[in-house]
RODOVO-976557 format. One record per atom (N, C-alpha, C): residue in one letter; x, y, z. Coordinates in steps of 0.001 Angstrom, whole numbers, padded with zeros to 6 digits, always signed. Atoms other than C-alpha are relative to their C-alpha. Layout:
<pts>
AXYZ ...
</pts>
This chain:
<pts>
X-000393-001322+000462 X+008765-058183-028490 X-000699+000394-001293 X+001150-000293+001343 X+006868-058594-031877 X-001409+000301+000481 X+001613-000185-000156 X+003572-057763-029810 X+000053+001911-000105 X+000579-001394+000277 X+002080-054455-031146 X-001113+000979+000804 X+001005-000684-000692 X+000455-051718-029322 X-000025+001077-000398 X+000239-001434+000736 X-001084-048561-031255 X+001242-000133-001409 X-000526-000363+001253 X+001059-049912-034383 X+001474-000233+000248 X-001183-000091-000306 X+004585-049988-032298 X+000473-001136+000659 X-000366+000896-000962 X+006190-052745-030994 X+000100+000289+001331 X-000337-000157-001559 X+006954-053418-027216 X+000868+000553+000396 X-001270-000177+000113 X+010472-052553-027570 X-000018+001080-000602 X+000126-001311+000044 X+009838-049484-029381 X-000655+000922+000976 X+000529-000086-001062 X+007541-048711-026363 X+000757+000383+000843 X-000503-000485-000735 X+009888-049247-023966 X+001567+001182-000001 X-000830-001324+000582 X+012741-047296-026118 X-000849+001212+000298 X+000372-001533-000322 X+010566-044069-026065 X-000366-000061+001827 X-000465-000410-001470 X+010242-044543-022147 X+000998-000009+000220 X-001084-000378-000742 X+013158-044818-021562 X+000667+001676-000650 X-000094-001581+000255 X+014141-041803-023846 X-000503+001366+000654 X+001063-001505-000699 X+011164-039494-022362 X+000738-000203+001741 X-000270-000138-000972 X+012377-040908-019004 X+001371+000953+000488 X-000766-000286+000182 X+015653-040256-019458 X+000413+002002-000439 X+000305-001404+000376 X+014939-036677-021060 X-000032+001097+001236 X+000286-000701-001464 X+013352-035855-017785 X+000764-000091+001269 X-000554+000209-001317 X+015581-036629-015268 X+001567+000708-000579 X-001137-000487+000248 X+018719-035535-017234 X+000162+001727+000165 X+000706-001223-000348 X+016775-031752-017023 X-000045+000172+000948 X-000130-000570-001395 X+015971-031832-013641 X+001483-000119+000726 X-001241-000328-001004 X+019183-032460-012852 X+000976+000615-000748 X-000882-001059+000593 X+020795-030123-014988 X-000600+001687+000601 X+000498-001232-000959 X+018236-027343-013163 X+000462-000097+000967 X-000032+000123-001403 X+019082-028783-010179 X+001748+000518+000556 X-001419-000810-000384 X+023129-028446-010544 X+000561+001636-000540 X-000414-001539+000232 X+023067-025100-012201 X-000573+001071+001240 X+000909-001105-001982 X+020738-023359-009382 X+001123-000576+001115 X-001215+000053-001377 X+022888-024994-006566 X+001662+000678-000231 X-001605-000833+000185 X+026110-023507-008066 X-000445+001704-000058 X-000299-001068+000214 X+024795-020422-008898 X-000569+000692+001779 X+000133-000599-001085 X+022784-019647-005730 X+000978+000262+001295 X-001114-001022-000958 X+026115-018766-003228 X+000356+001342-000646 X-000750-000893+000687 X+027193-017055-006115 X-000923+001556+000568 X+000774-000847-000410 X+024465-014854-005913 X-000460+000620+001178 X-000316-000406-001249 X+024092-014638-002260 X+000748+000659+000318 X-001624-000591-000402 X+027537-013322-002075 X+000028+001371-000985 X-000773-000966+000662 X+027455-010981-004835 X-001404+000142-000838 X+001426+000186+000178 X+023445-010635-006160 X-000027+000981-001579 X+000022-000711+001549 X+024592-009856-010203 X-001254-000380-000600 X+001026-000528+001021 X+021697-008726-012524 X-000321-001340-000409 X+000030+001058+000880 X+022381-011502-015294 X-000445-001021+000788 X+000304+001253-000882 X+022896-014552-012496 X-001416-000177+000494 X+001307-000020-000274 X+019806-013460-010689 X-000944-000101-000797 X+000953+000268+000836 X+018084-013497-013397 X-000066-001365-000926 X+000073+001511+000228 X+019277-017110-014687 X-000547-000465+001086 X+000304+001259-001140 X+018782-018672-011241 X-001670+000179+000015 X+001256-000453-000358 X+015234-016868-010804 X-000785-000670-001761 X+000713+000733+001669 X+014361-018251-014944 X-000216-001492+000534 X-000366+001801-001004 X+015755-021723-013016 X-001499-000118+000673 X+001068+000204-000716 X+013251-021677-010420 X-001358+000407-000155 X+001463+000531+000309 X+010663-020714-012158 X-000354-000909-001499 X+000317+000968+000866 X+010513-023433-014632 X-000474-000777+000168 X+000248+000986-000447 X+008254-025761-014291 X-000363-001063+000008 X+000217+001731-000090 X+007838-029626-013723 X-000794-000111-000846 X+001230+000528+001082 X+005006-029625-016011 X+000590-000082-001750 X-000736-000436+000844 X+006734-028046-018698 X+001538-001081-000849 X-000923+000956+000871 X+009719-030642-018840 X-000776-001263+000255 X+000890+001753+000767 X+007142-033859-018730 X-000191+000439-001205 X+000440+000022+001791 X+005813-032549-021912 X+001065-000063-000411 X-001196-000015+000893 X+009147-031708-023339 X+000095-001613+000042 X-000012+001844-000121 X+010080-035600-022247 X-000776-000502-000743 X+000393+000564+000676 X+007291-037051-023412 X-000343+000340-001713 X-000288-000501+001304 X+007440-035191-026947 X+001119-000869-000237 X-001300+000489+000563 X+011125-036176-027449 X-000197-001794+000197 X+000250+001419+000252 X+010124-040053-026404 X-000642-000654-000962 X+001213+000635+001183 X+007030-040467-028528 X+000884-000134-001369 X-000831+000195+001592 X+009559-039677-031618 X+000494-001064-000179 X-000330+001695+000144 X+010941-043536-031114 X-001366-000658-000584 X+000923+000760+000510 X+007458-043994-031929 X-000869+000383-001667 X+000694-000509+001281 X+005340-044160-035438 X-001603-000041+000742 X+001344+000035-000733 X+002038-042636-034112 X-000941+000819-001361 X+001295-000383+001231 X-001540-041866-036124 X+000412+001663-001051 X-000551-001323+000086 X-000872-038204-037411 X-001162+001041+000809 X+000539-000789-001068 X-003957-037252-035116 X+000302+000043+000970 X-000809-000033-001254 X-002232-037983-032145 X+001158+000610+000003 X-001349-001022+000298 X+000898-036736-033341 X-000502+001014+000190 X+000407-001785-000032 X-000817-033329-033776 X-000210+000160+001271 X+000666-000348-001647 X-002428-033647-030198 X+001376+000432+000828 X-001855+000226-001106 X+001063-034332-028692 X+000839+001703-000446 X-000338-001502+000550 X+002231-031073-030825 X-000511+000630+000586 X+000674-001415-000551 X-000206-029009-030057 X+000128-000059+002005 X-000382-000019-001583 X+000070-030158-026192 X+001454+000950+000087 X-001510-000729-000129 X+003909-029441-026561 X-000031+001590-000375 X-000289-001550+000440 X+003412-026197-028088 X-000831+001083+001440 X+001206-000477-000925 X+000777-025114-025167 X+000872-000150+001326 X-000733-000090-001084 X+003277-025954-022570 X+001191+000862-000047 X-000753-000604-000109 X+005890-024255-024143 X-000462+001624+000213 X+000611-001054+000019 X+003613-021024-024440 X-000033+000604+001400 X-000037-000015-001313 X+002829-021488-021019 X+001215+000408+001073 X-001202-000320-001045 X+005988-021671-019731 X+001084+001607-000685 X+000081-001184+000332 X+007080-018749-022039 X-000390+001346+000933 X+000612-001177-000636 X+004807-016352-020406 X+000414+000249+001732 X-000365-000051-001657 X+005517-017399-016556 X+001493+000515-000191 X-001152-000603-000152 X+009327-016370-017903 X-000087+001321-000095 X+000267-001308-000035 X+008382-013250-019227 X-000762+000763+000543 X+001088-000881-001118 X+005540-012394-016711 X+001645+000608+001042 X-001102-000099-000786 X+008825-012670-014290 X+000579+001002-000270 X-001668-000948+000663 X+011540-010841-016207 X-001113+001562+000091 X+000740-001288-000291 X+008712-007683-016284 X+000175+000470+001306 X+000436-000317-001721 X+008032-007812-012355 X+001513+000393-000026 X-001623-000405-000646 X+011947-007936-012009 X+000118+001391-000115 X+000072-001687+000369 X+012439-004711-014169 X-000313+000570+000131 X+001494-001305-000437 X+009378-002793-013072 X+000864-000137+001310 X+000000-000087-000589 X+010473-003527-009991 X+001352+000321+000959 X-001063-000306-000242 X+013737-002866-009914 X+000818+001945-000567 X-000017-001276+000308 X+013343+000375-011681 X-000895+000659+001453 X+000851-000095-001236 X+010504+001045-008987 X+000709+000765+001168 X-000679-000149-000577 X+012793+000788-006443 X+001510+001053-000197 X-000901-001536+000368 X+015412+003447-008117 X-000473+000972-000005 X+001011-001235-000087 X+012720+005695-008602 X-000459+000551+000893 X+000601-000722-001391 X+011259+005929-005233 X+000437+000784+000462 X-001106-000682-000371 X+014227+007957-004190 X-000275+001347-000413 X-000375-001451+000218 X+014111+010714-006275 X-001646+000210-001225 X+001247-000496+000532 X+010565+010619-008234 X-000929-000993+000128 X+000847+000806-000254 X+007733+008815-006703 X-001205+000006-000905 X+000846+000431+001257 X+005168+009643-009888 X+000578-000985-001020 X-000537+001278+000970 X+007850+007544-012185 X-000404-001222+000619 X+000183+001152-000863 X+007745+004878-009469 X-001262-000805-000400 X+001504+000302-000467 X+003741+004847-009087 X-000242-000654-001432 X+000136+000125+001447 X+003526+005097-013334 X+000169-001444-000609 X-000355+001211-000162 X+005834+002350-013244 X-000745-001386-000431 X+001055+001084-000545 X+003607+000123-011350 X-000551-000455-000914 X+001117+000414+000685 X+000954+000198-013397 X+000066-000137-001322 X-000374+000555+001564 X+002771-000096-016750 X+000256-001452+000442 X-000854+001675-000749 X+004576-003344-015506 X-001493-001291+000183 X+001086+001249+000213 X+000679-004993-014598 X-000574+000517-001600 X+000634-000052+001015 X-000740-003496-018042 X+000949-000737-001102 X-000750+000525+000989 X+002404-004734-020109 X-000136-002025+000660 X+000480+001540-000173 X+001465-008656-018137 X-001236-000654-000388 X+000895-000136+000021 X-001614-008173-018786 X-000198-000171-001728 X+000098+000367+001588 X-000939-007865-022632 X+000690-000835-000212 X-000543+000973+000638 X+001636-010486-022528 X-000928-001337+000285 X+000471+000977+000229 X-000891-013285-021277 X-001180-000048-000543 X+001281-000416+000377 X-003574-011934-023290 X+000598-000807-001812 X-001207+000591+001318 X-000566-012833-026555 X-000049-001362+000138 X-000437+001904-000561 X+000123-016122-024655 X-001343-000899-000776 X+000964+000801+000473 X-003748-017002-025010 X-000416-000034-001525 X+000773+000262+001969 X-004567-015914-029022 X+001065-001176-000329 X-000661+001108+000544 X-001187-017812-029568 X-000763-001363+000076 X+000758+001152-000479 X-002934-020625-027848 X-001095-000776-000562 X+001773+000075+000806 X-006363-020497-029326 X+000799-000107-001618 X-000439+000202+000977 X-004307-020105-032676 X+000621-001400-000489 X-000602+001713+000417 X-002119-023701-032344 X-000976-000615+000154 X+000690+001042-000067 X-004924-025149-031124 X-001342-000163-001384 X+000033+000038+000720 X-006335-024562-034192 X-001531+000841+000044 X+001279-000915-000149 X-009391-021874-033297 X+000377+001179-000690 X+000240-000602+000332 X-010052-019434-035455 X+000120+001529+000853 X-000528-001310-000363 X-008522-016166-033744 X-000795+001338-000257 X+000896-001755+000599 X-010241-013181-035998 X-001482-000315-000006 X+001364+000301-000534 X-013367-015087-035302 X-000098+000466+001337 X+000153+000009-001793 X-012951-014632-031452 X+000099+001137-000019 X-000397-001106-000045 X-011769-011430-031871 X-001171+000950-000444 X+001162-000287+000301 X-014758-010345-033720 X-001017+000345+000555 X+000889+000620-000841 X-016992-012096-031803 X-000113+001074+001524 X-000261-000559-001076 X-015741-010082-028864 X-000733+001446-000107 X+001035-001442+000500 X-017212-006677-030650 X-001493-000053+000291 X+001588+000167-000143 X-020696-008328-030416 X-000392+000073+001253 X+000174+000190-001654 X-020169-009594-026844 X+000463+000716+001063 X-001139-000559-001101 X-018197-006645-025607 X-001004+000585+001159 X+000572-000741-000804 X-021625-004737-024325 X-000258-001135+001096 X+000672+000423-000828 X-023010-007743-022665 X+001001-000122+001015 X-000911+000193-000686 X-019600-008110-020842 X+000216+000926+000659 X-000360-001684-000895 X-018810-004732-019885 X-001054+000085+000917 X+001378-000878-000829 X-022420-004275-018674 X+000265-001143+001039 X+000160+001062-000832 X-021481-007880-016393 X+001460+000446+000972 X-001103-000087-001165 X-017784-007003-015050 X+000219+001867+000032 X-000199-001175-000284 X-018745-003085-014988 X+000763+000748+001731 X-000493-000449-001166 X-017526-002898-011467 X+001778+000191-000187 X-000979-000128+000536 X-014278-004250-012447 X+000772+000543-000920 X-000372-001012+000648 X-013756-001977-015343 X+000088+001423+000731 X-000050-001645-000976 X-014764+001027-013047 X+001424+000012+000965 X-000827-000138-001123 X-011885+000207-010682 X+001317-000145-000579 X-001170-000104+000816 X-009484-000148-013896 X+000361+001172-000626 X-000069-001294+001167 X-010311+003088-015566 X+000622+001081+001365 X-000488-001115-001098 X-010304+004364-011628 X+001845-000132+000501 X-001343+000481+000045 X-006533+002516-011500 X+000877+001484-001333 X-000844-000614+000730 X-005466+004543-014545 X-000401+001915+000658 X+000901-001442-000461 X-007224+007787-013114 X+001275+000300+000803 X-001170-000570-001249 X-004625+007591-010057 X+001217+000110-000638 X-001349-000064+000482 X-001850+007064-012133 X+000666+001388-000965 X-000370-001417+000916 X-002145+010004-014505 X-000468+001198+000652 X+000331-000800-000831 X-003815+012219-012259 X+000582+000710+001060 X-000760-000026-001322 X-001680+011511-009045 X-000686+000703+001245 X+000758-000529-000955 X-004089+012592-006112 X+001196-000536+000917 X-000980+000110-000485 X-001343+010154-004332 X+000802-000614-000396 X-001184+000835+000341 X+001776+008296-004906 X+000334-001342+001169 X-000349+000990-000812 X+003191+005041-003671 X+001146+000557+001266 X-000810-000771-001285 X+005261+006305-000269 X-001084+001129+000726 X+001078-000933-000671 X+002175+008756+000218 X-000417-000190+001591 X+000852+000371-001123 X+000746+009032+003843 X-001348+000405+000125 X+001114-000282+000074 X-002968+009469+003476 X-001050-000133+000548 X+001413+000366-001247 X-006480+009728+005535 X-000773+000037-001431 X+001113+000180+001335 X-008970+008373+003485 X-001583-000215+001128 X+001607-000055-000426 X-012566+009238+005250 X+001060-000673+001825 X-000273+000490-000996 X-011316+007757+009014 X+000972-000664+000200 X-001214+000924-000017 X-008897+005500+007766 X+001448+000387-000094 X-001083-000662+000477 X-005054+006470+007338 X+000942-001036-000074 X-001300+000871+000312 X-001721+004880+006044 X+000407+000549-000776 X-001111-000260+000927 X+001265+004548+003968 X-000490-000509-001698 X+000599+000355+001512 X+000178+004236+000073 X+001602-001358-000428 X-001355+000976+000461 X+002466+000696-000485 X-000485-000634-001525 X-000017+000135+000920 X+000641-000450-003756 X-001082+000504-000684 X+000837-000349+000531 X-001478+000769-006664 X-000580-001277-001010 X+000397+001123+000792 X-003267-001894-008620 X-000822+000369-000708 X+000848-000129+000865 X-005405-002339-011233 X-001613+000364+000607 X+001276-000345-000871 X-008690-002767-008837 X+000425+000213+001009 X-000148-000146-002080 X-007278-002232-005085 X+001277+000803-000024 X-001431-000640-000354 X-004692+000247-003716 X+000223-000169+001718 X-000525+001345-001476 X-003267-001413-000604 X+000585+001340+000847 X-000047-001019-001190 X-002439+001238+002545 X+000315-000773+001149 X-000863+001127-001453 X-000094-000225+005727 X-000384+001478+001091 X+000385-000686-000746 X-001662+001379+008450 X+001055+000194+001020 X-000875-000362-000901 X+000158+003171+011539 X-000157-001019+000807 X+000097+001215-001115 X-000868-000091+013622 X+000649-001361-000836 X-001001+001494+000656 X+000754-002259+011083 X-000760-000699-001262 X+000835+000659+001104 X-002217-003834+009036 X-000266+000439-000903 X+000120-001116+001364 X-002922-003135+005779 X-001378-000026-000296 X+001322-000744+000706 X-005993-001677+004302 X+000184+000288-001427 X+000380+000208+001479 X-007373-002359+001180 X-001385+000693-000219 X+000745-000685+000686 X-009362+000120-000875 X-000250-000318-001557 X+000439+000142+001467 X-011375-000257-003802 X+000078+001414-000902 X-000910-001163+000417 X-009647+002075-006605 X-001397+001129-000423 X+001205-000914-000146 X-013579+003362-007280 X-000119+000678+001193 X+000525-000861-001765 X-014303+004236-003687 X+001113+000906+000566 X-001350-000664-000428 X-011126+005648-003032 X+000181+001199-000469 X-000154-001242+001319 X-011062+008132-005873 X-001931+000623+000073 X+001221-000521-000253 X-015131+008692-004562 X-000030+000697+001491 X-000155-000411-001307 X-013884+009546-001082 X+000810+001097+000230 X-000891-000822-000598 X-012180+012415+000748 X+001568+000046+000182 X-001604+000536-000366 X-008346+012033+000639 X+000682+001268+000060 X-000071-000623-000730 X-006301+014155+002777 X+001466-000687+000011 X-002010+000701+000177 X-002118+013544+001355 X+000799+001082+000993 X-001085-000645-001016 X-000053+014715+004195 X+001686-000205-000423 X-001151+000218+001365 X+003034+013609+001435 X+000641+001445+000040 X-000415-001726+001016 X+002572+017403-000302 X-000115+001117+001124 X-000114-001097-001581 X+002415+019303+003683 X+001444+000415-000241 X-000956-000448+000169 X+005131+021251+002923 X+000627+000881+001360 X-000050+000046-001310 X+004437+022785+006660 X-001411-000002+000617 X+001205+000240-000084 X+001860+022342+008958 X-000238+000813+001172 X+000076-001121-000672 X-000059+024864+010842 X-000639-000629+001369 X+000485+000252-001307 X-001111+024614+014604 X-000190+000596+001068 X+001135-000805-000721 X-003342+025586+016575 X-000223-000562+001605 X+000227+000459-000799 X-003348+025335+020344 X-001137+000582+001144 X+000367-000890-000911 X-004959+026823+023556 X+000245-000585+001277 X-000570+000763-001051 X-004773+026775+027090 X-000740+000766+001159 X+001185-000557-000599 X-006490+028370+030110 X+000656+000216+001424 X-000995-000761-000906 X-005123+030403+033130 X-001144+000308+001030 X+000767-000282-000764 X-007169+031088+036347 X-000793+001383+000463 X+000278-001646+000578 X-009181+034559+036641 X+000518+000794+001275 X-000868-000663-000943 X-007068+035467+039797 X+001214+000553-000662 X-001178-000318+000981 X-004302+036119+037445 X-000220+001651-000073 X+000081-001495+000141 X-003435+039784+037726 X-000120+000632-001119 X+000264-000263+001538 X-004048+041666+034480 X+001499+000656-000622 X-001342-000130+000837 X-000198+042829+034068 X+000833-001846-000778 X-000325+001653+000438 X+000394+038613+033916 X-000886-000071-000974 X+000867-000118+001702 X-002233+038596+031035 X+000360+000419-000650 X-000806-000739+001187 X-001030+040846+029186 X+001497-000068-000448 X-001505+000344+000935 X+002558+039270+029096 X-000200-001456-000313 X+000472+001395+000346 X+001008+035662+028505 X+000865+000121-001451 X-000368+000288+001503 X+001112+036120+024605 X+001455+000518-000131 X-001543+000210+000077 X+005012+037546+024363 X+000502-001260+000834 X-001099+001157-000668 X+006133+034769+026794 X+000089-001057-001072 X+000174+000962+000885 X+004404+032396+024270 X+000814-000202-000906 X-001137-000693+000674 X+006153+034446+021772 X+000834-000649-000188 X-001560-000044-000197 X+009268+034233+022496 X+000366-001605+000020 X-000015+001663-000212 X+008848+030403+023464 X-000231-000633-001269 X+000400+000635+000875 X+007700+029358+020244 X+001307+000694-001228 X-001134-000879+001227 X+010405+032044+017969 X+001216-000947+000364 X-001356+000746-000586 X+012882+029730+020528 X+000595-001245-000499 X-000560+000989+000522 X+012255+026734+018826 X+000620-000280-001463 X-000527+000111+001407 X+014066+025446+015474 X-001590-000346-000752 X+001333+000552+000836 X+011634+025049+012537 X-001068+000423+000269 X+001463-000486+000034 X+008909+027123+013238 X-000091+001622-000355 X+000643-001024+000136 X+007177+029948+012606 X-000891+000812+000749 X+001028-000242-000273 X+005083+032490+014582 X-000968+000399-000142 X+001009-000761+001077 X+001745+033583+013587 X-000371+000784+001079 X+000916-001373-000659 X-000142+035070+016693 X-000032-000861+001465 X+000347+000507-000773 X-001034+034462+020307 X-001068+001184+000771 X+001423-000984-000963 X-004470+036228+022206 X-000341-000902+000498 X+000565-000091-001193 X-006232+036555+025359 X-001467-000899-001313 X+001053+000266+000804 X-009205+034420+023291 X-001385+000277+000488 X+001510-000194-000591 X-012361+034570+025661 X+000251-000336+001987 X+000149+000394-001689 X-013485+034255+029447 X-001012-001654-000069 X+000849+001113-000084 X-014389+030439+029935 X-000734-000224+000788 X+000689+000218-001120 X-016264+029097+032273 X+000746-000180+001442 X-000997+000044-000957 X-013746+028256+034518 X+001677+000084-000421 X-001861-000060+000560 X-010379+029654+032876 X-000212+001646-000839 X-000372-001059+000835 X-009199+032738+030992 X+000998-000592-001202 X-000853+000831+000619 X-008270+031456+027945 X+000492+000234-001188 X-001098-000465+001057 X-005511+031859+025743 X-000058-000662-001213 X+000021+000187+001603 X-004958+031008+021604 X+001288+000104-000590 X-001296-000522+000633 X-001478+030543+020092 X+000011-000902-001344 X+000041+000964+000968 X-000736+029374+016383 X+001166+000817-000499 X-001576+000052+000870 X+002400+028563+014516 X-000016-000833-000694 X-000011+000373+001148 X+003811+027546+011867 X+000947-001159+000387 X-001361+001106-000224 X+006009+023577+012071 X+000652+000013-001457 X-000604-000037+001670 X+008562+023969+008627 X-000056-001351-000184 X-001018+001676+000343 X+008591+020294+008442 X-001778-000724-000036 X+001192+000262-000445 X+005631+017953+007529 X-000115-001207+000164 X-000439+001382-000967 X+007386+014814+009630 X-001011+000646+000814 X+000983-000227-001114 X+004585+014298+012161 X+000978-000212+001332 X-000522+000306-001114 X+007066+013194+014747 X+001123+001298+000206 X-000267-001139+000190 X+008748+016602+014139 X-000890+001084+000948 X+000825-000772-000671 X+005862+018318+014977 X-000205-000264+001259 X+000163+000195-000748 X+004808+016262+017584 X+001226+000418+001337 X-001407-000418-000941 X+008704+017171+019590 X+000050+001553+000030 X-000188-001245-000209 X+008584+020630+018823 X-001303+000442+000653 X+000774-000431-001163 X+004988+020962+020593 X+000031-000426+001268 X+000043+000398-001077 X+005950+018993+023388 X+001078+001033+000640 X-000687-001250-000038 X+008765+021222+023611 X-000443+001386+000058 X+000797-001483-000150 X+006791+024488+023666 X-000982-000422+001232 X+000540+000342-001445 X+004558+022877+026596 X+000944-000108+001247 X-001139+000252-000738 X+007292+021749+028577 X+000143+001915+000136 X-000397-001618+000119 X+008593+025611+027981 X-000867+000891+000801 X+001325-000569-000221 X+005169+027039+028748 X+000291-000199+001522 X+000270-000019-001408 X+004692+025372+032031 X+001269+000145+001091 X-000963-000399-000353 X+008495+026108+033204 X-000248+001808+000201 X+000349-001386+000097 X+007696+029777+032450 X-000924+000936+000880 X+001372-000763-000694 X+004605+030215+033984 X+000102-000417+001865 X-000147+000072-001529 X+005759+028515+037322 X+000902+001004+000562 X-001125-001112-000377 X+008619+031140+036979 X-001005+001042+000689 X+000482-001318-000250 X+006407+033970+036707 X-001353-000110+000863 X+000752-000330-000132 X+003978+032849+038979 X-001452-000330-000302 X+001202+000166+001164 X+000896+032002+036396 X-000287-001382+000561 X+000653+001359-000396 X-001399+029076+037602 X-001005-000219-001218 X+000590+000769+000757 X-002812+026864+034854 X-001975-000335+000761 X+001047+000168-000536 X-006616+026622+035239 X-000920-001703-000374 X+000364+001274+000176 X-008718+023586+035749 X-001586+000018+000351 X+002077-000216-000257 X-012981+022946+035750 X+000336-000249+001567 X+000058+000061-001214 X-013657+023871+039273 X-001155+000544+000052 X+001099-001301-000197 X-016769+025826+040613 X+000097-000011+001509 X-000006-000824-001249 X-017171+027986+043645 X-001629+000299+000378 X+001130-000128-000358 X-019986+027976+045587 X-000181+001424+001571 X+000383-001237-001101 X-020859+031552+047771 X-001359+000005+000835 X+001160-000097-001106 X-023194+031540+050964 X+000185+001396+000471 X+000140-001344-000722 X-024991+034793+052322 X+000436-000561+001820 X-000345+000355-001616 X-023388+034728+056002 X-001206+000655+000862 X+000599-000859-000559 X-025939+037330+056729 X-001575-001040+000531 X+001695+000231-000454 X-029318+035124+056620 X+000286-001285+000585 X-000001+001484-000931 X-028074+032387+059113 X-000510-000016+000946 X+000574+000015-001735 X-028600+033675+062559 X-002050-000128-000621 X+001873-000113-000450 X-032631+034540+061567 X-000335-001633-000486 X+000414+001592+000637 X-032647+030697+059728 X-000044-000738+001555 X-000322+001065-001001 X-031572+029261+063035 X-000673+000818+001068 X+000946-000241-001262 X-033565+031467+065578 X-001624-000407-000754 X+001399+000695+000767 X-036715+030437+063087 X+000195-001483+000722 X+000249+001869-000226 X-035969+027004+063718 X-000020-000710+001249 X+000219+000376-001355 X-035353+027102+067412 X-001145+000029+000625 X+001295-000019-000335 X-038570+028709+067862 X-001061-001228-000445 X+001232+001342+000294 X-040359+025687+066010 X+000406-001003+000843 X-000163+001959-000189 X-038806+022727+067799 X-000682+000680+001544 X+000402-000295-001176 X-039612+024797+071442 X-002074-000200-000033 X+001244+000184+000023 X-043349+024848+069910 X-000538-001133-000259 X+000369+001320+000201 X-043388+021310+069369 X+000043-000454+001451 
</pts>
């Protein structure tokens, strides 16, 4: 037991393991029985505070209480005072660490729990939100690291400095990534769209589900999501069907040219009347539009008050439906590409006494 290692006996040795051991296992299982009690709680009844202990709980992590442990063990020991410092400054670097993963958390919660209140009744707070919530993480592990660089004993207002000299060569290296941060804040104060938006962007279309710093994420009508770069996005065509307050539409349709001309001329009132019949709309007009090739063809446009697509889509199926009920009433045959082919009856007989005479001269 009198044998020395780094200055400490054996027995002081195995005192600070067992302390650091001890440290660590008395922790995990003090995480371990507070999370298992609280999580029914929370299940059952999902309070603010709790959720937000159990969720601090689980994200704490393993790394975080070895250091603590082995800090509190080494103190059984008399160590160099450069190692001591190392062991400090380690400990302080884990606690930093684990610091920031609490408060990265506790942000997302709040952003995201405001977020979610907001969507309801003002989807620019919502969107705004967002992008405060990554810019305020963004400055807390930016804090985390000077702290960092500071215990570890680096010169801070040097780096900081330093950064003035090196900012062009940097900017001019992650200029893409700045373009798609400045284009991030662009959407946010601007608002071309909002998170809940439904938008066609050049061919593509979806639901606007997040805005990010570089990418704004879009859940397409087939399910997958689509990811846009916040430059190209804000360089492209966008087409928010969100702010359709109603949407106008435009159909036609095409009637056969046997159609007597008193049935033409009540085409557009039948339409009329068929379209004034349904809820939520508006009429604007219906004309005789042109003579097709094979149709006489009609032009009706109205107004849908609503700018639910599945709205629209029921109230025009509904005006077709209507249409072709109407027109079988009155009569009216729907036209379809056909062509008609007319023979002279007159120049047959001389075709066929021509031809008798040749085969008799053969």
């Amino acid at each position: 037991m009198n044998h020395q290692i780094y200055g400490n006996t054996l027995l002081s040795w195995v005192i600070a393991c067992a302390v650091g051991v001890s440290v660590f296992f008395v922790s995990m299982l003090i995480k371990k029985r507070i999370s298992s009690r609280l999580e029914p709680i929370v299940q059952k009844k999902p309070l603010p505070p709790l959720k937000v202990a159990l969720e601090l709980l689980r994200h704490t992590k393993v790394f975080f209480l070895v250091v603590v442990a082995i800090f509190f063990g080494l103190h059984a020991l008399s160590l160099p005072p450069a190692l001591y410092r190392a062991i400090s400054i380690l400990t302080v670097l884990a606690f930093l660490f684990q610091m920031a993963i609490w408060f990265d958390w506790l942000i997302y919660y709040f952003v995201s729990r405001y977020v979610e209140r907001a969507m309801v009744r003002d989807a620019a707070a919502a969107t705004t939100a967002k992008a405060l919530g990554i810019v305020l993480r963004l400055i807390l592990w930016a804090l985390i690291l000077l702290l960092a660089l500071d215990n570890m004993g680096i010169d801070v207002t040097a780096v900081v400095a330093g950064l003035g000299i090196g900012g062009l060569a940097v900017a001019l290296a992650v200029q893409n990534i700045l373009g798609d941060l400045f284009s991030s804040f662009s959407i946010v104060l601007d608002k071309p769209f909002l998170v809940g938006d439904f938008i066609i962007v050049d061919d593509l279309m979806g639901t606007v589900e997040h805005v990010g710093l570089k990418t704004t994420r879009l859940r397409s009508l087939s399910g997958e999501q689509l990811v846009f770069s916040n430059t190209d996005l804000l360089r492209a065509r966008i087409r928010n069907y969100k702010r359709m307050y109603e949407r106008r539409v435009v159909f036609s349709f095409g009637v056969i040219y046997q159609t007597p001309s008193e049935k033409l001329s009540a085409i557009p009132d039948i339409v009329k009347a068929i379209i004034t019949s349904q809820e939520r709309t508006r009429f604007d007009r219906a004309h005789f539009l042109k003579f097709g090739n094979s149709s006489l063809d009609f032009e009706a446009v109205y107004y849908v008050l609503s700018p639910d697509y599945n709205v629209y889509m029921d109230t025009q199926q509904a005006i077709n439906l209507a249409i072709y009920e109407r027109f079988a009433e009155e009569g009216i045959e729907f036209a379809y590409p056909t062509q008609t082919i007319y023979l002279k009856a007159e120049a047959l007989p001389s075709q066929l006494v021509q031809g008798e005479a040749t085969n008799e001269a053969q």
